[in-house]
PDB file of N, CA, C and O in Angstrom:
ATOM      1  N   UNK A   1     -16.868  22.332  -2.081  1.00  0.00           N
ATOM      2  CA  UNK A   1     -16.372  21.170  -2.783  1.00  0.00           C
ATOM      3  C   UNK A   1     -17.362  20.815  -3.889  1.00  0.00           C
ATOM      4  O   UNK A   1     -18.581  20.780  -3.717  1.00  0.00           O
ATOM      5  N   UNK A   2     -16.788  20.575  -4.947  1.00  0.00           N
ATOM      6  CA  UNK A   2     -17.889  19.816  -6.304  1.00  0.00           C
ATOM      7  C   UNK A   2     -18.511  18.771  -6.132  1.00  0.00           C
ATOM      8  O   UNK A   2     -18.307  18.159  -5.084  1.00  0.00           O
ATOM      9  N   UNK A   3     -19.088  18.452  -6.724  1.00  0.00           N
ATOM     10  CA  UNK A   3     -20.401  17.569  -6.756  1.00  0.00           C
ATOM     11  C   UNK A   3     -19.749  16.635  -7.462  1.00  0.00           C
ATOM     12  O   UNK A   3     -19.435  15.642  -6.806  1.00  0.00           O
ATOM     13  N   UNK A   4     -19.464  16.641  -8.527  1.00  0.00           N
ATOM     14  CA  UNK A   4     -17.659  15.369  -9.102  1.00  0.00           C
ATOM     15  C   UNK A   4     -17.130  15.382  -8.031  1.00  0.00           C
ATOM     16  O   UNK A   4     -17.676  14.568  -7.286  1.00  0.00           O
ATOM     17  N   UNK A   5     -16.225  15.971  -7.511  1.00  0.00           N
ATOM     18  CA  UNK A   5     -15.175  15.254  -6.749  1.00  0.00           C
ATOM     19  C   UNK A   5     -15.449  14.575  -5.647  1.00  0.00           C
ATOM     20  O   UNK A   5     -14.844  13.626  -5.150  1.00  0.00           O
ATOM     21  N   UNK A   6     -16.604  15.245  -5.227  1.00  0.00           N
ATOM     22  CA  UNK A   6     -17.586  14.305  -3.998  1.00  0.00           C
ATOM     23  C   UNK A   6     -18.018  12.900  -4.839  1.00  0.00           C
ATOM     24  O   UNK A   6     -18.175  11.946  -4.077  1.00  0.00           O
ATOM     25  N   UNK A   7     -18.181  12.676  -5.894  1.00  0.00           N
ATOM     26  CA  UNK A   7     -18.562  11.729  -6.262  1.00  0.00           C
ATOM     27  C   UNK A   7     -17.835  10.792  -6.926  1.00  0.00           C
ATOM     28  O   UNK A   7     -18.253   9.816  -7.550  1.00  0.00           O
ATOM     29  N   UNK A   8     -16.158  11.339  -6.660  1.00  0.00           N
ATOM     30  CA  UNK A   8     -15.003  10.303  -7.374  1.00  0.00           C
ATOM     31  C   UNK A   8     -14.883   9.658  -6.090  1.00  0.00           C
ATOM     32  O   UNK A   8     -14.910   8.437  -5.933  1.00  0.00           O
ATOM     33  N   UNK A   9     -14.741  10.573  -5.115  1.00  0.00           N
ATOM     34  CA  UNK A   9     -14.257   9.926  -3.410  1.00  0.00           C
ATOM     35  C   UNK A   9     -15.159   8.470  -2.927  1.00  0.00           C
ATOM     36  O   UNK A   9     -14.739   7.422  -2.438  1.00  0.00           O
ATOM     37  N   UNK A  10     -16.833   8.985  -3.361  1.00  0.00           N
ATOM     38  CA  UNK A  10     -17.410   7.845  -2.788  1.00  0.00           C
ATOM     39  C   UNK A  10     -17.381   6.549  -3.665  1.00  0.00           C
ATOM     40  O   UNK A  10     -17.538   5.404  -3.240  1.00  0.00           O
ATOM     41  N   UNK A  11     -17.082   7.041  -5.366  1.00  0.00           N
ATOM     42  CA  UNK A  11     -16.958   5.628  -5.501  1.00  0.00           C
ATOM     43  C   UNK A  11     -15.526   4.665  -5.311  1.00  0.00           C
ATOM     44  O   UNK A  11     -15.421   3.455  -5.512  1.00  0.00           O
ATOM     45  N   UNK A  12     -14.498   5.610  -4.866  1.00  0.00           N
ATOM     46  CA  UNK A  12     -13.729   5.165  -4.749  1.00  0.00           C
ATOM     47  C   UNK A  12     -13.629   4.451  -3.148  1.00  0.00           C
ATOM     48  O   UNK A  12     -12.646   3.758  -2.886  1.00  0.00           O
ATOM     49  N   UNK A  13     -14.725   4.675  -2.101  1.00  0.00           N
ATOM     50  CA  UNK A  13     -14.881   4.279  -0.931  1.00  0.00           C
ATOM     51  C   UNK A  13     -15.646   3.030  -1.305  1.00  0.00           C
ATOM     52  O   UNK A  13     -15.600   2.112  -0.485  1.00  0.00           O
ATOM     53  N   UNK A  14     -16.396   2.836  -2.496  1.00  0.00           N
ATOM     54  CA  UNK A  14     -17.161   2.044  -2.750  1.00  0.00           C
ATOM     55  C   UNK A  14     -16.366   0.911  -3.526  1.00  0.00           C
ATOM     56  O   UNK A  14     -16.890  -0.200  -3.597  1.00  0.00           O
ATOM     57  N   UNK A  15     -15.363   1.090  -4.001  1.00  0.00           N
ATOM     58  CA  UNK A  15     -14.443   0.177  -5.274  1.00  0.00           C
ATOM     59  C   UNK A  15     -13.592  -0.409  -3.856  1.00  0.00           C
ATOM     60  O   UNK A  15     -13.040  -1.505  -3.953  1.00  0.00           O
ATOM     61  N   UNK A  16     -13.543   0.037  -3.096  1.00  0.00           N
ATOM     62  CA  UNK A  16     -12.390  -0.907  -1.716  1.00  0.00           C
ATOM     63  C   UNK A  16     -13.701  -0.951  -0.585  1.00  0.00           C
ATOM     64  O   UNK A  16     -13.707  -0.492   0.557  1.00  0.00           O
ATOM     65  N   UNK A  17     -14.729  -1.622  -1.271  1.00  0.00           N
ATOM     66  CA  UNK A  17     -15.909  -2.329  -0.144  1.00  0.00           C
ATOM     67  C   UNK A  17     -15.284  -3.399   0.562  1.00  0.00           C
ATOM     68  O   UNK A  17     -15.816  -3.531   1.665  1.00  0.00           O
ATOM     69  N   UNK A  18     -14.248  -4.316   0.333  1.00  0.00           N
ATOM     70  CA  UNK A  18     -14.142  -5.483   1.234  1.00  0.00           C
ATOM     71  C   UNK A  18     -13.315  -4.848   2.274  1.00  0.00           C
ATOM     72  O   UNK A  18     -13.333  -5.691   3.172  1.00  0.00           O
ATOM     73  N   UNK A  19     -12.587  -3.840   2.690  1.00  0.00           N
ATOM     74  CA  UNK A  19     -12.190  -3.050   3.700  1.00  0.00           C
ATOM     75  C   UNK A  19     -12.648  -1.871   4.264  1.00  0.00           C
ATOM     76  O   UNK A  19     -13.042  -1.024   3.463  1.00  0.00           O
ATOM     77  N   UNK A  20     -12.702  -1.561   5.645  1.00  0.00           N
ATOM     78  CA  UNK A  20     -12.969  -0.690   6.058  1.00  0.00           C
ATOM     79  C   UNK A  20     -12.743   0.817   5.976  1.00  0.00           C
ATOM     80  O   UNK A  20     -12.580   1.438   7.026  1.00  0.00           O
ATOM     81  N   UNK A  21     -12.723   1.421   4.851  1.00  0.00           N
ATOM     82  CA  UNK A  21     -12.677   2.915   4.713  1.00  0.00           C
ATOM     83  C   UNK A  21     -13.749   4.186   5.047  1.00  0.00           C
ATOM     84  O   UNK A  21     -14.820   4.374   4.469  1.00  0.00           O
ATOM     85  N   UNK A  22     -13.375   4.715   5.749  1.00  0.00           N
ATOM     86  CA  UNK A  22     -13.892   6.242   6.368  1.00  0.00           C
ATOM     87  C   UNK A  22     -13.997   7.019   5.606  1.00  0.00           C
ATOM     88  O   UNK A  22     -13.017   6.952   4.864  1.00  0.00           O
ATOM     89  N   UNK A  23     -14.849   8.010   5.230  1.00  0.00           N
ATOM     90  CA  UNK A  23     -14.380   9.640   4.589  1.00  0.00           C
ATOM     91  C   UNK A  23     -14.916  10.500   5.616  1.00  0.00           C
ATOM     92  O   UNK A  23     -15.854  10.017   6.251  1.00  0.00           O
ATOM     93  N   UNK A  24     -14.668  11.261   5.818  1.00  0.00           N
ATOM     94  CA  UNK A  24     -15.435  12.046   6.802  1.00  0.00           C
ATOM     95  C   UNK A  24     -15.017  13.647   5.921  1.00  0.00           C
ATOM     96  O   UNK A  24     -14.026  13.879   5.229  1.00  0.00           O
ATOM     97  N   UNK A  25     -16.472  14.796   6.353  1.00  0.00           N
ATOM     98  CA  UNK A  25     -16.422  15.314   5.148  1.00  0.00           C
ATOM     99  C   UNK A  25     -16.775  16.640   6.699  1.00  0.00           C
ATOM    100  O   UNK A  25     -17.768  16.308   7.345  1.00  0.00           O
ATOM    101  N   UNK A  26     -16.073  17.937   7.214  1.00  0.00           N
ATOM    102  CA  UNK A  26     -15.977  18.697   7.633  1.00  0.00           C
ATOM    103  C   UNK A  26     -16.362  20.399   7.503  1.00  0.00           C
ATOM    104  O   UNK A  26     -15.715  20.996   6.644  1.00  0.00           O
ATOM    105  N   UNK A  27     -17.090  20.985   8.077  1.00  0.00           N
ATOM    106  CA  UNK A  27     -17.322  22.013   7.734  1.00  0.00           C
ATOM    107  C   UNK A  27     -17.295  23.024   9.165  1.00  0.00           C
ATOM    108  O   UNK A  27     -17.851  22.841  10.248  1.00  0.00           O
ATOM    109  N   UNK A  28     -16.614  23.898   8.802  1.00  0.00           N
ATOM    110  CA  UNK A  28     -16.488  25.236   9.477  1.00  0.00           C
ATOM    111  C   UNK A  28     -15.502  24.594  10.762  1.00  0.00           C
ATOM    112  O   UNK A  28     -15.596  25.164  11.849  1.00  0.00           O
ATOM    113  N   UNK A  29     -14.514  23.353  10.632  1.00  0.00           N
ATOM    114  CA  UNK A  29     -13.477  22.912  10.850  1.00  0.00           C
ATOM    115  C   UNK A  29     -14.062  21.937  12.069  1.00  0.00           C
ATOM    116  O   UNK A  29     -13.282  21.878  13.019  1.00  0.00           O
ATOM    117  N   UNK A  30     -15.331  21.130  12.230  1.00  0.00           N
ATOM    118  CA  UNK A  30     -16.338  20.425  12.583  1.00  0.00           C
ATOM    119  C   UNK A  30     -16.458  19.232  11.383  1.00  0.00           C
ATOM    120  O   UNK A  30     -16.688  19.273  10.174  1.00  0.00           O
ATOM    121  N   UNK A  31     -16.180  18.143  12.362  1.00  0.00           N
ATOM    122  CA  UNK A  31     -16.608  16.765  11.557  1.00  0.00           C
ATOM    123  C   UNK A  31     -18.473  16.755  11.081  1.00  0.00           C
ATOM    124  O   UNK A  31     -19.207  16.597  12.056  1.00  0.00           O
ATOM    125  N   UNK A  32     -18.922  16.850  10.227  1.00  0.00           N
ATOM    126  CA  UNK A  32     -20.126  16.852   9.494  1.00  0.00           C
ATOM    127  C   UNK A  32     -20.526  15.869   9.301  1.00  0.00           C
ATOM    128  O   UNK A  32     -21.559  15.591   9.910  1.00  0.00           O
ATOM    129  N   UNK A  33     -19.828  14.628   8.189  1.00  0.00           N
ATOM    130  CA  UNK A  33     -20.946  13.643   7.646  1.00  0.00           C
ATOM    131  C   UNK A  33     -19.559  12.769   8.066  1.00  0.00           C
ATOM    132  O   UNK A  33     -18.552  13.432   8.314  1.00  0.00           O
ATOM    133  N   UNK A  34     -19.493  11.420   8.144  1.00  0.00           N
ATOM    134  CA  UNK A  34     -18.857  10.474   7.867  1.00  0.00           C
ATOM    135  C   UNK A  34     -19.135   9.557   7.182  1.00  0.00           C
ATOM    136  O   UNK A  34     -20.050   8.986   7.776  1.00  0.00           O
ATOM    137  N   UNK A  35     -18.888   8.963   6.149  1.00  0.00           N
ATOM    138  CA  UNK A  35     -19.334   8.168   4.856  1.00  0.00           C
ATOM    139  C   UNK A  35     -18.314   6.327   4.662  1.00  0.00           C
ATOM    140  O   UNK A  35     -17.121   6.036   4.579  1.00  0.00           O
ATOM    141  N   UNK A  36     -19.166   5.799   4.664  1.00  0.00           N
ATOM    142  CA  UNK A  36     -17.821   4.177   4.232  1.00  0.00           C
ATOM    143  C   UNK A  36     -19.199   3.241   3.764  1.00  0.00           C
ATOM    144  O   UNK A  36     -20.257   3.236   4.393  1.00  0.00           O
ATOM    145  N   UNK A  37     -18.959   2.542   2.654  1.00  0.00           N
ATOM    146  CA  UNK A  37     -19.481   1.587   2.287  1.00  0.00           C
ATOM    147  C   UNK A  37     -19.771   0.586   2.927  1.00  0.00           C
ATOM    148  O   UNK A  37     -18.792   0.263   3.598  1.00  0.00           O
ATOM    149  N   UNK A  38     -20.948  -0.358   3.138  1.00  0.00           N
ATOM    150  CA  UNK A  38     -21.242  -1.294   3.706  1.00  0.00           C
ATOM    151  C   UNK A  38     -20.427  -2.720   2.869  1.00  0.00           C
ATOM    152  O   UNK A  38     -20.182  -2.832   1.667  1.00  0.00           O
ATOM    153  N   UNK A  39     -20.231  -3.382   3.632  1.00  0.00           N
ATOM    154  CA  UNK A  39     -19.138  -4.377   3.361  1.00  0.00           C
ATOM    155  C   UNK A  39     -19.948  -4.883   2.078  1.00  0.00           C
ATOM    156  O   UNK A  39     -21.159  -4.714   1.936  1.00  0.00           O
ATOM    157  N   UNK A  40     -19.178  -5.474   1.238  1.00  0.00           N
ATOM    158  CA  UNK A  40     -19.829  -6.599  -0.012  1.00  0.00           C
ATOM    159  C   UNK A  40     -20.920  -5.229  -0.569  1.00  0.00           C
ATOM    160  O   UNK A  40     -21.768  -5.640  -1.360  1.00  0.00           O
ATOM    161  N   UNK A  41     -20.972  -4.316  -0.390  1.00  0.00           N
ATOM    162  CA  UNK A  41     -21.853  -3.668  -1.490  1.00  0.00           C
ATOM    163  C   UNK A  41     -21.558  -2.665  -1.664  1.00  0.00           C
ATOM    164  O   UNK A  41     -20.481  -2.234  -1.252  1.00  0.00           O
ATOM    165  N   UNK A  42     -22.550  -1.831  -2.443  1.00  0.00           N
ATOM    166  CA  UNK A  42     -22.347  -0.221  -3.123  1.00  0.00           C
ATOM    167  C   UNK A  42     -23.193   0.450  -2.395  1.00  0.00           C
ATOM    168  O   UNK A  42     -23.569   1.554  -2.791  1.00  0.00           O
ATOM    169  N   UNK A  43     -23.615  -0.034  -1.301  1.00  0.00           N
ATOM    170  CA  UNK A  43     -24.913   0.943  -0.525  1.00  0.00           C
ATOM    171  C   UNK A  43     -23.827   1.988   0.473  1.00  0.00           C
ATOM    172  O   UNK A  43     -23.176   1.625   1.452  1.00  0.00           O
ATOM    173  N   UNK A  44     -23.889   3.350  -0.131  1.00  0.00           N
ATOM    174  CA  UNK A  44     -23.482   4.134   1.067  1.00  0.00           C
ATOM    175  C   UNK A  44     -24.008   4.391   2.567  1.00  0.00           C
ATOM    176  O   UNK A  44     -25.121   4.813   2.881  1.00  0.00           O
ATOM    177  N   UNK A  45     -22.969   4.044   3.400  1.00  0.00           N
ATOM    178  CA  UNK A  45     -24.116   4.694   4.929  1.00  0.00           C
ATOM    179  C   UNK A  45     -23.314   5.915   5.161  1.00  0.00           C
ATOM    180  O   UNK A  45     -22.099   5.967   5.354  1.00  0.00           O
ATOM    181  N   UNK A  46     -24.241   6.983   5.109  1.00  0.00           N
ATOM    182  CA  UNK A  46     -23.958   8.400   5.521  1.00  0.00           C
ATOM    183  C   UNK A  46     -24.504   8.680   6.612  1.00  0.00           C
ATOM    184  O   UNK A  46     -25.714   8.525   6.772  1.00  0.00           O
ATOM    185  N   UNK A  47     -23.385   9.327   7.924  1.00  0.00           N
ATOM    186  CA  UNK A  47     -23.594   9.443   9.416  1.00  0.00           C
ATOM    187  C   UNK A  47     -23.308  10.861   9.461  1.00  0.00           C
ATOM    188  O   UNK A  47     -22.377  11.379   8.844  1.00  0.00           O
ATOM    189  N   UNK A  48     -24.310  11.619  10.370  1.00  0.00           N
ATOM    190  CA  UNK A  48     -24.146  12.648  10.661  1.00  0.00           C
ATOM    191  C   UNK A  48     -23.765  13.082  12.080  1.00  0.00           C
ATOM    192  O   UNK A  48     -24.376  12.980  13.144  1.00  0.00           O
ATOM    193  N   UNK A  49     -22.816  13.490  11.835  1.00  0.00           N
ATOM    194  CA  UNK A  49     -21.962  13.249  12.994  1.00  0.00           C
ATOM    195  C   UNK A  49     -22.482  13.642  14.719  1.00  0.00           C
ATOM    196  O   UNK A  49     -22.393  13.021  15.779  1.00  0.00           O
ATOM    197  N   UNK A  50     -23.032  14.953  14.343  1.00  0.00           N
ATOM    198  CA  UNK A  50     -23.338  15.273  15.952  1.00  0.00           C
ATOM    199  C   UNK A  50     -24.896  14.582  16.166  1.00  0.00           C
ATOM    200  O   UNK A  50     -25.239  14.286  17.311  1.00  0.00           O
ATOM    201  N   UNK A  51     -25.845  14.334  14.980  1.00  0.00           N
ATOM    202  CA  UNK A  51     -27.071  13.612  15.524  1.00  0.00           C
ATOM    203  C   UNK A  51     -26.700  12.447  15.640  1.00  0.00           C
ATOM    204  O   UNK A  51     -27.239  11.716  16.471  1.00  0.00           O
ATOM    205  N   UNK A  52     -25.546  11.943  14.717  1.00  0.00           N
ATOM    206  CA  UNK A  52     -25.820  10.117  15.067  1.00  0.00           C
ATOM    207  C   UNK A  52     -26.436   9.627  13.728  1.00  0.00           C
ATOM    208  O   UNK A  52     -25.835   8.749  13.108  1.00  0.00           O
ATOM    209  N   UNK A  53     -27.315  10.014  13.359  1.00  0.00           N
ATOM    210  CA  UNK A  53     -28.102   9.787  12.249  1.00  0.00           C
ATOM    211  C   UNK A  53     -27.923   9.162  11.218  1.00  0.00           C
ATOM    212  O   UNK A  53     -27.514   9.894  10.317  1.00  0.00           O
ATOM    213  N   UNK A  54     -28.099   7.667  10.813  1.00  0.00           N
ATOM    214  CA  UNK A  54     -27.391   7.017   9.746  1.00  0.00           C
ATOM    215  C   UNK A  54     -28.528   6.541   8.674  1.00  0.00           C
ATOM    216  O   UNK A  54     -29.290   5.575   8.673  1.00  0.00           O
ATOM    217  N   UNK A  55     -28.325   7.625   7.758  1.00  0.00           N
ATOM    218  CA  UNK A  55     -28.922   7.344   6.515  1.00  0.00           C
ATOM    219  C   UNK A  55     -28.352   6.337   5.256  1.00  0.00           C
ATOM    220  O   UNK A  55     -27.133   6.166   5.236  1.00  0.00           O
ATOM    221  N   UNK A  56     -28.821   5.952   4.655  1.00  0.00           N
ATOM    222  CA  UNK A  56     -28.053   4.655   3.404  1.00  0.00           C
ATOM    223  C   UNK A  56     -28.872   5.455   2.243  1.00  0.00           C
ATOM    224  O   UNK A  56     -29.930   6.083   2.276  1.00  0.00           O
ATOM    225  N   UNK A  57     -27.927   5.167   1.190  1.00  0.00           N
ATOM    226  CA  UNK A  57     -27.723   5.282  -0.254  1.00  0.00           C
ATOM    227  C   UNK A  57     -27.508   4.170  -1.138  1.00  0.00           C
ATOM    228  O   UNK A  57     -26.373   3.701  -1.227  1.00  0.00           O
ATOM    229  N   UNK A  58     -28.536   3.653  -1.855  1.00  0.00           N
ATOM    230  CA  UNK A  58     -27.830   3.027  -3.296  1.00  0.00           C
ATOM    231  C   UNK A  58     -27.522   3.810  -4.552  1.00  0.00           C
ATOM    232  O   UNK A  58     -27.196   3.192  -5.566  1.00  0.00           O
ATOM    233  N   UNK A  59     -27.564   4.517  -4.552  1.00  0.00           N
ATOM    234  CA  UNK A  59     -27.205   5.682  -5.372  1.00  0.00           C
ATOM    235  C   UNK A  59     -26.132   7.016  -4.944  1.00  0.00           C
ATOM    236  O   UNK A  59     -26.279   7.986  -4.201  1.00  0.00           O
ATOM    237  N   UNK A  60     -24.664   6.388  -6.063  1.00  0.00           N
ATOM    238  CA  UNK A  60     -23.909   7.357  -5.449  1.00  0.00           C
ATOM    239  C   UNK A  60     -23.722   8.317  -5.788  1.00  0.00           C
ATOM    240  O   UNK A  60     -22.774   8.953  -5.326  1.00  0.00           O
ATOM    241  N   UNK A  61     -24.639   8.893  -6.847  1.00  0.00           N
ATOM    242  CA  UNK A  61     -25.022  10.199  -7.549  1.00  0.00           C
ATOM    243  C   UNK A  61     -25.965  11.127  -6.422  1.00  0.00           C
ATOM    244  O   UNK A  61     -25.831  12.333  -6.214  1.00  0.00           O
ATOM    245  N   UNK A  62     -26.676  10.459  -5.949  1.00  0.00           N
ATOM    246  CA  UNK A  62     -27.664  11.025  -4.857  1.00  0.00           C
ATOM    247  C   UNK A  62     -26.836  11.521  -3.556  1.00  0.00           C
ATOM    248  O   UNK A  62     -26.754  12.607  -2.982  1.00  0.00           O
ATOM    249  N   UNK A  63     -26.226  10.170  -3.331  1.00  0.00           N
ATOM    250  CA  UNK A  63     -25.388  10.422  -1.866  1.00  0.00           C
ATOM    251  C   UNK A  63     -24.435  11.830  -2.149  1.00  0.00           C
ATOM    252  O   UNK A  63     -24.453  12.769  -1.354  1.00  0.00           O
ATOM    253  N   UNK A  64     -23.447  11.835  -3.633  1.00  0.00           N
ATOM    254  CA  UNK A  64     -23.101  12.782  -3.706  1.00  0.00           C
ATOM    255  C   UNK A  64     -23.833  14.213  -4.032  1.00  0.00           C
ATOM    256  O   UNK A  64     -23.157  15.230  -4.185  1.00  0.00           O
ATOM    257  N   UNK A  65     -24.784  14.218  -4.095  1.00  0.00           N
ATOM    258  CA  UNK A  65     -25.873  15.360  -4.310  1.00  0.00           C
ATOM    259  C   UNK A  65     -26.214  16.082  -2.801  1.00  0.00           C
ATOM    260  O   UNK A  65     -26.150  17.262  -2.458  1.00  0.00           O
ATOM    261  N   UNK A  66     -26.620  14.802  -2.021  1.00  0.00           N
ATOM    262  CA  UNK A  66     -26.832  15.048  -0.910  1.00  0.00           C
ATOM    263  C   UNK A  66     -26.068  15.784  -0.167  1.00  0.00           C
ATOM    264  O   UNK A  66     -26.504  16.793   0.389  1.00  0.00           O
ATOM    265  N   UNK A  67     -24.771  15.361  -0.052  1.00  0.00           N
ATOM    266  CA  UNK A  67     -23.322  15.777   0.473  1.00  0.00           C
ATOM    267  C   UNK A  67     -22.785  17.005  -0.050  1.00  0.00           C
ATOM    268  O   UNK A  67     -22.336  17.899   0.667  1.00  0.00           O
ATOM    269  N   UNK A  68     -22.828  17.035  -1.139  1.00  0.00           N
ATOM    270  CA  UNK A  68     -22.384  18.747  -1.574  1.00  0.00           C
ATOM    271  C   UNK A  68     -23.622  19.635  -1.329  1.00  0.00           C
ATOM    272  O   UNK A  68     -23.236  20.792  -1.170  1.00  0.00           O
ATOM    273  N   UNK A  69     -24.577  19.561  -1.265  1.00  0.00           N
ATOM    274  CA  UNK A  69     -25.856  20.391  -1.164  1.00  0.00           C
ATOM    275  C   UNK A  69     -25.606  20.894   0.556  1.00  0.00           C
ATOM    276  O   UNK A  69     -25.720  22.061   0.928  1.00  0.00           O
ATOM    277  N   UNK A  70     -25.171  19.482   1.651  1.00  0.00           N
ATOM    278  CA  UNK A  70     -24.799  20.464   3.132  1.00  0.00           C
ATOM    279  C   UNK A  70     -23.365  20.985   2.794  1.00  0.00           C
ATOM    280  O   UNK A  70     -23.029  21.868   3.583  1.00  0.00           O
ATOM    281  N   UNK A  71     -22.716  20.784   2.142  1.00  0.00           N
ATOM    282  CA  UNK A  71     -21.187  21.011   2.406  1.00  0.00           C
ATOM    283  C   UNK A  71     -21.172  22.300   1.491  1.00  0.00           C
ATOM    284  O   UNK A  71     -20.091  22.848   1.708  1.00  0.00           O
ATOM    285  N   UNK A  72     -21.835  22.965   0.639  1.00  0.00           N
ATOM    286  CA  UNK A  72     -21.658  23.972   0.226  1.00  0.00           C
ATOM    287  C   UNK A  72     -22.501  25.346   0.536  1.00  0.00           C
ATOM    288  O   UNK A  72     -22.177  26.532   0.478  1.00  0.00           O
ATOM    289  N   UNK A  73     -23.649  24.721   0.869  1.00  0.00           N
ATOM    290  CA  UNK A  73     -24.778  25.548   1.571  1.00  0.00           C
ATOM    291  C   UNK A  73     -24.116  26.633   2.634  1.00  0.00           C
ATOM    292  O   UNK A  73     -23.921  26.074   3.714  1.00  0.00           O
ATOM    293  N   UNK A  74     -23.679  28.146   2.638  1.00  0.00           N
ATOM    294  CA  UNK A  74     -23.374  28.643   3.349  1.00  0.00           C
ATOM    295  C   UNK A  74     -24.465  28.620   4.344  1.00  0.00           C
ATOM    296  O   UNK A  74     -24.172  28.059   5.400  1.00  0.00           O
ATOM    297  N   UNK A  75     -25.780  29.152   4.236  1.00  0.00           N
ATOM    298  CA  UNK A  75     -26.871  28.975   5.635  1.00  0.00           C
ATOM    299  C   UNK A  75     -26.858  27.895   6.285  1.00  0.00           C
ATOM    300  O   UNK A  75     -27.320  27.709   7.411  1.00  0.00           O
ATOM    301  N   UNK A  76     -26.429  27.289   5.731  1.00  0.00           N
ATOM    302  CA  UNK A  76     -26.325  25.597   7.052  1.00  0.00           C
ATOM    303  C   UNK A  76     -24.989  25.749   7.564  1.00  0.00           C
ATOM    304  O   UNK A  76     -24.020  25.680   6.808  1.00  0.00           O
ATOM    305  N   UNK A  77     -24.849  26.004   9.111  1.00  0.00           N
ATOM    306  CA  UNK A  77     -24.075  25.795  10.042  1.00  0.00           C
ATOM    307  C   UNK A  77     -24.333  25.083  10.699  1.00  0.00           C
ATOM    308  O   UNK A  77     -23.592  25.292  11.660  1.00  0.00           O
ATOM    309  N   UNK A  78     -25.127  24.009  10.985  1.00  0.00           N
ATOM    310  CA  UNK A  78     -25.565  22.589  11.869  1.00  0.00           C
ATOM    311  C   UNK A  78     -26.009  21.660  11.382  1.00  0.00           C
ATOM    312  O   UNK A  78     -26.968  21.989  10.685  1.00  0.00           O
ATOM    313  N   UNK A  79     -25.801  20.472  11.363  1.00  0.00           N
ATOM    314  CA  UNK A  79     -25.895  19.604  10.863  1.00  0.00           C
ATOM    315  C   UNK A  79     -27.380  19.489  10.689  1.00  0.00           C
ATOM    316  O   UNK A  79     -27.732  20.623  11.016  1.00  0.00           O
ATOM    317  N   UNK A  80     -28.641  18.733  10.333  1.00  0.00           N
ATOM    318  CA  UNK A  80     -29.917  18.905   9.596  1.00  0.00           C
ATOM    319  C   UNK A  80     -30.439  18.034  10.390  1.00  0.00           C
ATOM    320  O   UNK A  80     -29.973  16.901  10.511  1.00  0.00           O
ATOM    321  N   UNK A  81     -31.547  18.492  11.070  1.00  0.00           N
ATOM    322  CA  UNK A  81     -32.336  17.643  12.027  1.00  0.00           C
ATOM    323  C   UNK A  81     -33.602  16.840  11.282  1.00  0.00           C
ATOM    324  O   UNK A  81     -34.526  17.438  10.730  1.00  0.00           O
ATOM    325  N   UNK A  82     -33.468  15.092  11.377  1.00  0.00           N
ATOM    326  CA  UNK A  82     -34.125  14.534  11.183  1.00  0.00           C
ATOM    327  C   UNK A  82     -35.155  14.114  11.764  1.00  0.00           C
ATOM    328  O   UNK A  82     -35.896  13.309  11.200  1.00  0.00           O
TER     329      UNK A  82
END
């Protein structure tokens, strides 16, 4: 997936902050990251699904950097131990 289109999705998760929206972003047919804006703001929280692991973003250039960098990476088959 592109690094744009990863980055139309989150701001568009980010433009409907006063409701609860999900993205969840899958690889090798395994839930990977799950992504939704924190209410009233632009801070992304990015969850990794099998650690749990909830990282935040104010930057949705980064978050999307972040996100296509595991989602395209063929050598990464597991999610990234923090």
């Amino acid at each position: 997936m592109k690094r744009e289109s990863i980055k139309e999705l989150l701001e568009t998760v980010c433009q409907y902050n006063t409701v609860n929206i999900n993205q969840t972003f899958n690889k090798t047919e395994t839930d990977w990251i799950e992504v939704r804006c924190q209410p009233d703001t632009r801070i992304l929280e990015l969850t990794y699904v099998q650690t749990k692991e909830v990282i935040l973003y104010e930057s949705i250039d980064e978050a999307a950097t972040v996100i296509a960098k595991y989602m395209n990476d063929t050598s990464i088959v597991n999610p990234p131990d923090f």
